[in-house]
N, C-alpha and C positions, 0 to 999 in steps of 0.2 A: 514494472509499468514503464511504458515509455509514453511520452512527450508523443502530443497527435501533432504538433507542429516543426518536429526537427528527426526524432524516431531516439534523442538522448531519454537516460534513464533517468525517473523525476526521485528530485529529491528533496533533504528540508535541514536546511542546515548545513550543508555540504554531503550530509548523506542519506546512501540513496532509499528508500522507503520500502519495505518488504512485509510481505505476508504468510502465513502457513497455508492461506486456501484461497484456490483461485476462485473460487465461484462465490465465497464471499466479497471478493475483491471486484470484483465482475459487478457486483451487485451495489458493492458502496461508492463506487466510485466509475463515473461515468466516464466517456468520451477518449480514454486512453486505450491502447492495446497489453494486454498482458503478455509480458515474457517472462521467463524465467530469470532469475538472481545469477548474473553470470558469477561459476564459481572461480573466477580470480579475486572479486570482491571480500577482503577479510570481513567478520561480524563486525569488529568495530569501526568498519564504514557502514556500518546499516544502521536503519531505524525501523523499528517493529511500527505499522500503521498505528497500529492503535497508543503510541505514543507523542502521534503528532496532534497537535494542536487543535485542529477542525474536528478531532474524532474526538474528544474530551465529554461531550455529552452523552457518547455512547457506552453501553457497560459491556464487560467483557466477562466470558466468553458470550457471543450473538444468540440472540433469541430470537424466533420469530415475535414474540411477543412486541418486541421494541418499536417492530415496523409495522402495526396494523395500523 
């Protein structure tokens, strides 16, 4: 994901925020554009979305069920 206001890739804690599916991403999270996880970023600069903070409320793996 990057940043609508600069095109940097958003992060949370120094690293940068990543997911397995775009369309979920697309989905939970508004107003960014989605790119790909450039691969010079090692894993332990990432954070799995669903470990950050905001997403806490939500269970994992996504259901539709969650969002009726």
């Amino acid at each position: 994901m990057t940043s609508p206001y600069g095109g940097d890739l958003l992060s949370f804690g120094g690293k940068v925020i990543v997911h397995d599916s775009k369309a979920e991403l697309e989905f939970l999270v508004c107003g960014v554009r989605i790119v790909e996880c450039p691969r010079d970023i090692p894993d332990e600069q990432t954070i799995p979305l669903r470990f950050h903070p905001d997403m806490a409320t939500i269970r994992w793996p996504l259901t539709k069920e969650q969002f009726l």
